[in-house]
VOGU-3710 file (C-alpha; in Angstrom, 3 decimals, decimal comma):
1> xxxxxxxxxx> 18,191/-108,098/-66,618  15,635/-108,473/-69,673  15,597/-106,226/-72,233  12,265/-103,959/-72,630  10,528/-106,252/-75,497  9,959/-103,237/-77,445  11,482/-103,796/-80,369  9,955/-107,674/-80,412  6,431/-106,751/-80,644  5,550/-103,156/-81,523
11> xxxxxxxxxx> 5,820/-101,975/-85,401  7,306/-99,142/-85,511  6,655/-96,526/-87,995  9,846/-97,798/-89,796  8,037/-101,195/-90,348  5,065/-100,355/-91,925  2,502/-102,452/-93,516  -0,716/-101,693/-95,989  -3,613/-102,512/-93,797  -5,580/-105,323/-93,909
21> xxxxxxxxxx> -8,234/-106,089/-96,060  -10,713/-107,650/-93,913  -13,162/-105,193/-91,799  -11,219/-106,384/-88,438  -9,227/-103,210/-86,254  -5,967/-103,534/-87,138  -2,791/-101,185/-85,727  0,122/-100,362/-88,090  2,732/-98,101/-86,346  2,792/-96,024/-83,378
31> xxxxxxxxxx> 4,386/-92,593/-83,550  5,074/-90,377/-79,933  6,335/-87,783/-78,573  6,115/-85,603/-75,300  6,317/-81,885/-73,845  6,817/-81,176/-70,172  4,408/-79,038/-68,421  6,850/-78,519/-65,309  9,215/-80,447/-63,604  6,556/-82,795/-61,758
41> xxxxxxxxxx> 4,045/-83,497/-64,908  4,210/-84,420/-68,452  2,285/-84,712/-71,707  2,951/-87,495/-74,310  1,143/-88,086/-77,179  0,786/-91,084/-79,208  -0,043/-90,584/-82,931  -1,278/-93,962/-84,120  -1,806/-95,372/-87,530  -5,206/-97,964/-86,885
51> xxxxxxxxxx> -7,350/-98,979/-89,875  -10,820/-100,786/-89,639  -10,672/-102,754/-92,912  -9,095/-100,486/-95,470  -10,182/-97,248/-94,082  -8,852/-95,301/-91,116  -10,293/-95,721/-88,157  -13,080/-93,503/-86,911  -12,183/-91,975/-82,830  -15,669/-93,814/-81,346
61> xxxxxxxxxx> -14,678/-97,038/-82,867  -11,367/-96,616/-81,514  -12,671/-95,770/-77,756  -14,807/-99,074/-78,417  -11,641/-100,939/-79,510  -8,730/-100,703/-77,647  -7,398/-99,626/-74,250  -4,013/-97,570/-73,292  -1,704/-98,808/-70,930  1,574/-97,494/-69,645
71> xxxxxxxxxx> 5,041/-98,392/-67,801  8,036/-95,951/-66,840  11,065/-97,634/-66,274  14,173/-95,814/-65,231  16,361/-97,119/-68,221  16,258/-99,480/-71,324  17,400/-103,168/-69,806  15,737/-102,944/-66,478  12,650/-103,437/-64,983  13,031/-100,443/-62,118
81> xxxxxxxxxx> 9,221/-99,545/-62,452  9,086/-95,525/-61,992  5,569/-95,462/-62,446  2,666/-96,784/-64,158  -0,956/-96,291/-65,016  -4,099/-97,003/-67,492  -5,543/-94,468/-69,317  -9,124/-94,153/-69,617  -9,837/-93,200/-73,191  -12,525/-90,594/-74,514
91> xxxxxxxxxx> -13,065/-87,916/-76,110  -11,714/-85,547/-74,119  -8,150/-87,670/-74,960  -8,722/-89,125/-78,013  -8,506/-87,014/-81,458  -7,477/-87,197/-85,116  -4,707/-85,309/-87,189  -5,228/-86,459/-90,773  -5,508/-89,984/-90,600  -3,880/-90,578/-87,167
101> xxxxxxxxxx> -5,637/-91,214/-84,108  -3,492/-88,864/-81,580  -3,950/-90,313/-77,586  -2,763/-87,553/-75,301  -2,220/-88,395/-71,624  -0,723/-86,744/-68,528  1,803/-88,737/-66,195  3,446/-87,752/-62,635  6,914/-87,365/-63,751  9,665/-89,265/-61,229
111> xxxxxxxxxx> 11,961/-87,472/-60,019  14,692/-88,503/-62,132  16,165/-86,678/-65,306  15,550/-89,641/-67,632  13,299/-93,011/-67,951  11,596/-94,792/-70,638  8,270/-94,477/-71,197  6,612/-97,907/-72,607  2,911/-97,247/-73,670  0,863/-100,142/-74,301
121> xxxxxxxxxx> -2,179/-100,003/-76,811  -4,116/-103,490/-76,702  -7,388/-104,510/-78,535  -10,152/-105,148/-75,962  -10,752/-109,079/-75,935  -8,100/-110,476/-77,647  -4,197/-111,035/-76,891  -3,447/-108,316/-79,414  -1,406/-105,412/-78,218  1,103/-102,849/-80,025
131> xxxxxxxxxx> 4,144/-101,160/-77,547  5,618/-98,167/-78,061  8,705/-97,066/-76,379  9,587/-92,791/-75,516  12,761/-91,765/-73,773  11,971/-88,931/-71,791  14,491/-85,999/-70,489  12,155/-84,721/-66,955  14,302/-82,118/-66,142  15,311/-80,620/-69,283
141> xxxxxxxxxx> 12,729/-77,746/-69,827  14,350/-76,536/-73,349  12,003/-74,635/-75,865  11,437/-78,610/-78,161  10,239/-80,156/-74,496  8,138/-77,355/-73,709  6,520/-76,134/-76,691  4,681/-77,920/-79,371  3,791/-76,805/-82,886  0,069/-76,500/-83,761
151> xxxxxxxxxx> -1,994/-75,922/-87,380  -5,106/-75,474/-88,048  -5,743/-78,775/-89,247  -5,282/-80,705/-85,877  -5,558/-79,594/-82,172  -2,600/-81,504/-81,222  0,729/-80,318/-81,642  2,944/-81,845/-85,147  4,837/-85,237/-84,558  6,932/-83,993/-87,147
161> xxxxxxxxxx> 9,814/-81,405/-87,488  8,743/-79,364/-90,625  5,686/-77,312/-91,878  5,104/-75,805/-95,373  6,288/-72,526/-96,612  2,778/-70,079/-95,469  1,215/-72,927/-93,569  -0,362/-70,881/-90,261  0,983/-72,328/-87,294  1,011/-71,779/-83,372
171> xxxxxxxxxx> 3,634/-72,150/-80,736  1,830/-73,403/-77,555  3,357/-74,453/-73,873  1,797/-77,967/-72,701  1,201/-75,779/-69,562  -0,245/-71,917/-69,670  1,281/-69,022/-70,254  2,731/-67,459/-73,388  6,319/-65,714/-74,017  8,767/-63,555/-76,141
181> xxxxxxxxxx> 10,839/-66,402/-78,386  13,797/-65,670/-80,594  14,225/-67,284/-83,942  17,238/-67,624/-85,515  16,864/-68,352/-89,525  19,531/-70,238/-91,425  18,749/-70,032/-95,470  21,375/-73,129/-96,120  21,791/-76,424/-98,048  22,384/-78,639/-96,007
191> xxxxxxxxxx> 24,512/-81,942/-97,477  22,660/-85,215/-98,007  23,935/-88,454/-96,139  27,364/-89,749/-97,294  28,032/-93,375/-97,832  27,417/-96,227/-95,546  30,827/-97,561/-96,580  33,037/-94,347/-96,532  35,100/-94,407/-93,185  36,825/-91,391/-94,011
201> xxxxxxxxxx> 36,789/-88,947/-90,446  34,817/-86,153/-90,493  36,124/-82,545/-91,396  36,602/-80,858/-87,718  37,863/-76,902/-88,831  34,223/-76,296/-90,173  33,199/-72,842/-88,766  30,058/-72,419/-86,928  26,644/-72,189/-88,996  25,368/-68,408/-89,051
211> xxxxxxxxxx> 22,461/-67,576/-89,155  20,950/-65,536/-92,446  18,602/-63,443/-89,714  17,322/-63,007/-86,693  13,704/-61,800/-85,131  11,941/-62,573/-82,262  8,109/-64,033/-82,076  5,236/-64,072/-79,253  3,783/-67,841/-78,322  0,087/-68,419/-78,722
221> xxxxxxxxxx> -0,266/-66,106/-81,701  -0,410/-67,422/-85,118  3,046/-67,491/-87,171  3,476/-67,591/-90,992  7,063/-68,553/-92,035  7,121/-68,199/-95,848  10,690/-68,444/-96,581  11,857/-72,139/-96,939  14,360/-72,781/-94,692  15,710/-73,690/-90,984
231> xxxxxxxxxx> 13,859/-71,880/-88,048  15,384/-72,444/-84,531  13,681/-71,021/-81,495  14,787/-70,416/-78,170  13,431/-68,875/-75,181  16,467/-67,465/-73,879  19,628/-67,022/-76,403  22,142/-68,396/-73,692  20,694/-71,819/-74,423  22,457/-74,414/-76,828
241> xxxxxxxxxx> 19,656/-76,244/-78,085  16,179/-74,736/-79,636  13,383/-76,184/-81,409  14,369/-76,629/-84,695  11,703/-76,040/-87,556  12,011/-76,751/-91,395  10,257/-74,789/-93,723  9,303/-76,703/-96,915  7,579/-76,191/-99,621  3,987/-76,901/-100,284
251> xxxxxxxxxx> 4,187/-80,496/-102,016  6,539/-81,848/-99,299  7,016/-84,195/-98,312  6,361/-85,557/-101,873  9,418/-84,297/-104,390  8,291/-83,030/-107,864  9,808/-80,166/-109,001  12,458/-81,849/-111,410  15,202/-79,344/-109,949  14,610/-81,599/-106,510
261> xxxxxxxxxx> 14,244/-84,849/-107,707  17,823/-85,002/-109,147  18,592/-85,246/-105,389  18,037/-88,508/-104,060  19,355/-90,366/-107,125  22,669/-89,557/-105,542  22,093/-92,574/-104,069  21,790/-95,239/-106,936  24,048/-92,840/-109,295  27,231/-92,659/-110,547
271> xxxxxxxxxx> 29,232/-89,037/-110,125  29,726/-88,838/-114,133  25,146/-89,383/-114,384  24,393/-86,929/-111,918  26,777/-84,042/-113,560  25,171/-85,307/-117,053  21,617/-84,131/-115,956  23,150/-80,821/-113,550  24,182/-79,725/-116,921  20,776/-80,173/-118,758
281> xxxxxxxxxx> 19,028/-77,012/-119,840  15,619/-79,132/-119,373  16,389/-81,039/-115,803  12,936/-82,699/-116,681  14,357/-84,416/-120,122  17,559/-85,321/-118,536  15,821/-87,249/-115,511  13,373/-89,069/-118,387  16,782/-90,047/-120,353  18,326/-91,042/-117,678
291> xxxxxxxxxx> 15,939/-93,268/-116,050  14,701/-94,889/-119,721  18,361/-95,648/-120,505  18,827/-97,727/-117,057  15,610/-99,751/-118,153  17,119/-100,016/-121,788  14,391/-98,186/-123,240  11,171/-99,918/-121,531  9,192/-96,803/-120,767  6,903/-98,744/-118,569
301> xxxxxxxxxx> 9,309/-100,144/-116,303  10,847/-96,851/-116,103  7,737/-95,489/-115,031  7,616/-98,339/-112,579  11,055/-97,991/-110,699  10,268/-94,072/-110,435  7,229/-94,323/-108,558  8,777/-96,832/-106,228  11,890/-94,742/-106,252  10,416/-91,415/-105,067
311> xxxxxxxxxx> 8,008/-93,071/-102,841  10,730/-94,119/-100,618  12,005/-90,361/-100,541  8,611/-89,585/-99,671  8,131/-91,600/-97,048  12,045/-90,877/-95,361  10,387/-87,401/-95,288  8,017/-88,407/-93,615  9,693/-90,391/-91,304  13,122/-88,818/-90,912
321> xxxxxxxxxx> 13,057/-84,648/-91,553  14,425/-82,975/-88,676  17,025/-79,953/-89,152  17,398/-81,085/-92,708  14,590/-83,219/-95,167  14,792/-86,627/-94,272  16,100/-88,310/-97,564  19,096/-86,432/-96,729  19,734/-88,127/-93,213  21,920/-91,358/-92,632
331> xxxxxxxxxx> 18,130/-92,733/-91,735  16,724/-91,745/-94,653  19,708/-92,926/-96,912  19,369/-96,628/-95,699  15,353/-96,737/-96,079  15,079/-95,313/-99,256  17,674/-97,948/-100,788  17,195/-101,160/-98,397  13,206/-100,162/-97,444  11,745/-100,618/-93,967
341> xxxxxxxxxx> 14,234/-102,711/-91,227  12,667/-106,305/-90,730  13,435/-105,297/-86,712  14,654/-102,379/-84,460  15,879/-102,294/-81,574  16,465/-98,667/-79,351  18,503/-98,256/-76,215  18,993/-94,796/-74,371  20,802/-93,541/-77,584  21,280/-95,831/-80,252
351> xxxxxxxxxx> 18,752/-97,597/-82,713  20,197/-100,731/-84,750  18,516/-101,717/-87,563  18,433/-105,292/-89,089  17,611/-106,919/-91,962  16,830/-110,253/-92,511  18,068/-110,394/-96,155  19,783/-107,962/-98,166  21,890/-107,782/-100,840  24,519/-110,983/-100,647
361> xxxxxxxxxx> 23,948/-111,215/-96,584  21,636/-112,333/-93,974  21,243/-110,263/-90,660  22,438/-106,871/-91,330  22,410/-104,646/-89,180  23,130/-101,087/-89,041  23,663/-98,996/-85,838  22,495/-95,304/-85,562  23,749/-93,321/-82,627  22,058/-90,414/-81,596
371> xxxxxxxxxx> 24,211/-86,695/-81,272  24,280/-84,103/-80,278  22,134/-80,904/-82,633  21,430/-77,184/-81,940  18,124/-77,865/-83,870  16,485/-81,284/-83,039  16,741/-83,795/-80,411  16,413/-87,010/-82,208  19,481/-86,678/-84,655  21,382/-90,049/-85,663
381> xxxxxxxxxx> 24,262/-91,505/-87,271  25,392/-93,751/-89,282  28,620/-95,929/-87,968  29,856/-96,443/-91,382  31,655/-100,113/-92,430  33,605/-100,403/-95,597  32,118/-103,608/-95,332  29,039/-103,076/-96,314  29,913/-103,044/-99,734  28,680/-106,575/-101,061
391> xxxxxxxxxx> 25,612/-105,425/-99,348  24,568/-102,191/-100,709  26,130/-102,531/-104,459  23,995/-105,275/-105,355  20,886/-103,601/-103,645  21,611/-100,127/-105,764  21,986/-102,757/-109,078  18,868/-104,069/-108,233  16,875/-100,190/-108,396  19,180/-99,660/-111,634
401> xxxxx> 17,551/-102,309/-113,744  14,507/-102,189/-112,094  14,053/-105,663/-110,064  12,623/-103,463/-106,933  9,093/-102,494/-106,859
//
C-alpha cells in the first residue's frame, strides 16, 4: 500500500518558514487537534499559520482564498477510506486566536477506536494545497479528548498544553453539559532531555510522582491557577490519564529571567561551565562572561548567537511543552541544537525526523516514539544512538563559536 503523502507535502509546524514577501496568500504550518463530543461525532480544529504578504491573514480573505477538504483513513499506510467530506467555510467556522486562523469542523466518527484524519487546505484556483495529518482515538472519552481549554483571548479552545500563572481560563466539553473535575497539582522540576547519544537504560525503582495537592473544580466557570506548576484533571479519579496543564509564568514561552536561561545551555555546555555560573552570586554576569568568552571577547557576536540561541528555546516552547516546557523534551533538545527537520514523517506512534545535512552526515534521521503519560497524550522519545556523536559535536561547536545564526 502507499503511504499517506503527508509528510511529502504539508509543512508542518516543525518546518517553518518566514512568509513571503510578495502580497500573494501563502500557508506556513498547520497545527490540529480534536475533542470528541460523543462516541458518534467529533470536533477538530485546525490552527493555521497563513500570511497575505508579510502580514497575517485577515478571516474574509481567508474564506475568499482557500477551501477545506478532508479524508479518514483507518490507519497510516492504507487507503481504507472511513469517511470523507468538504467543509464549507464561513464565519460561523472560521476564527482567529492571535495570529492563527483556527477552522473548526464536525465529522461522523466511524465506528472504529482509531483512524487518521488527513485535512486538506488548498488555495482556490491554483494546484496549491497544504495536508495535515490527526490521529484520532473515537472511543476514548478521557478528560484531554473531551474538554478543551479556553481564554479570553480566543473562542476556540488552546492548541497548546500550558497557560500563564493568573491567565483566566475555562474548561469547556465540545458537547453540553458541565461537571465536578478533580485536579491533582504537582509543584516539581521536572529533568530536561538527556543526550541523544547516551544509551544508558533508564532508572526503573523511581517511586510514583505525588502530588503537592489536591482540589476539585466545576467546568464552564472561569479558573485562575496562579501557582506555576503541573495541573492534571480528571473527571473521575479511577482514570489513568487526565488533561495535563502547565502553569508558566507570564513571559513564557520566551525565557528571561537569568535564573532560567542557565537552563538550556545544558545543551551546548560543558558540566565544569554550567557549575561556574550555578555558583555566581549575579547569574546575569556569569551568563554575559560566559557567552563573551566563547566568542573571544566580540560582544557583538555574542549578542548575535544569544538571540539565535534563546529563540530556538522559544520556539521548542512553543512547539513542544506538554507535562514539562518544551526545551526540556527529547523534541525540544534536537530543534533547539539542529533547528527545524528538512522532513517528517508520522505513523500511528512514531515521528522520524530527517535532516538533509548536519554536522559531518547527510540524511539523519532521528526517530521519536510516542509513550505512554498520566498528563499528555502526545509525549515522545528519543531512541538514543551513541552514534550520533560526529553529528551533534560538531553542530554544538558550531553554536560555541558562533557560526549559527
Amino acid at each position: 500500500m502507499k503511504q499517506i503523502p503527508e509528510a511529502q507535502v504539508r509543512p508542518s509546524a516543525l518546518q517553518q518558514a518566514p512568509p513571503t514577501i510578495s502580497e500573494e496568500p501563502s500557508l506556513v504550518a498547520i497545527q490540529s487537534k480534536y475533542l470528541l463530543k460523543d462516541t458518534t461525532q467529533t470536533k477538530v480544529y485546525l490552527y493555521v499559520d497563513a500570511f497575505k504578504g508579510k502580514n497575517p491573514i485577515s478571516i474574509t480573505d481567508f474564506i475568499k482564498t482557500y477551501n477545506v477538504n478532508y479524508v479518514i483513513y483507518s490507519d497510516y499506510g492504507t487507503r481504507e477510506r472511513l469517511g470523507y467530506g468538504n467543509v464549507k467555510l464561513d464565519s460561523s467556522n472560521v476564527g482567529k486566536a492571535g495570529d492563527k486562523i483556527v477552522v473548526a469542523y464536525d465529522i461522523k466518527s466511524p465506528n472504529r477506536d482509531y483512524g487518521v484524519l488527513l485535512s486538506e487546505i488548498s488555495q482556490v484556483g491554483t494546484l496549491k494545497k497544504v495536508l495535515n495529518d490527526l490521529t484520532i482515538h473515537f472511543k476514548k472519552m478521557t478528560v484531554s479528548q473531551t474538554y478543551g481549554v479556553h481564554t479570553a483571548a480566543s473562542p476556540q479552545p488552546l492548541q497548546r498544553h500550558y497557560i500563564n500563572a493568573d491567565e483566566a481560563f475555562t474548561l469547556k466539553k465540545a458537547s453540553e453539559g458541565s461537571d465536578q473535575l478533580h485536579v491533582f497539582y504537582y509543584n516539581h522540576e521536572f529533568e530536561p532531555a538527556g543526550s541523544p547519544m547516551n544509551v544508558a537504560p533508564k532508572s526503573t525503582g523511581s517511586r510514583a510522582l505525588e502530588a503537592d495537592s489536591t482540589f476539585t473544580i466545576n467546568t464552564s466557570e472561569t479558573l485562575h491557577f496562579s501557582k506555576e506548576g503541573l495541573y492534571n484533571i480528571f473527571a473521575d479519579t479511577t482514570q489513568s490519564e487526565g488533561l495535563g496543564i502547565l502553569v508558566v509564568n507570564e513571559r513564557f514561552p520566551k525565557v528571561t529571567r537569568p535564573q532560567l536561561l542557565l537552563g538550556p545551555l545544558l545543551y551546548m555546555s560543558t558540566n565544569n561551565e554550567i557549575n561556574e555560573i550555578k555558583k555566581a552570586e549575579d547569574y546575569k554576569k556569569a551568563l554575559d562572561k560566559y557567552w563573551l568568552t566563547l566568542m573571544n571577547g566580540n560582544a557583538p557576536l555574542a549578542q548575535q548567537s544569544i538571540r539565535s540561541f534563546y529563540s530556538r528555546v522559544e520556539e521548542a516552547n512553543q512547539l513542544f511543552t506538554t507535562y514539562k516546557e518544551g526545551w526540556k523534551t527529547d523534541k525540544g533538545m534536537i530543534y533547539i541544537v539542529l533547528g527545524p527537520p528538512d522532513k517528517v514523517q508520522r505513523s500511528k506512534d512514531r515521528e522520524v525526523w530527517t535532516y538533509d545535512q548536519r554536522g559531518n552526515a547527510q540524511n539523519v534521521n532521528f526517530t521519536f516514539n510516542r509513550k505512554n503519560n498520566q498528563f499528555v497524550d502526545d509525549h515522545y522519545e528519543l531512541v538514543r544512538y551513541a552514534e550520533y556523536q560526529p553529528i551533534w559535536y560538531p553542530v554544538v561547536e558550531a553554536w560555541r563559536n558562533g557560526s549559527i545564526r
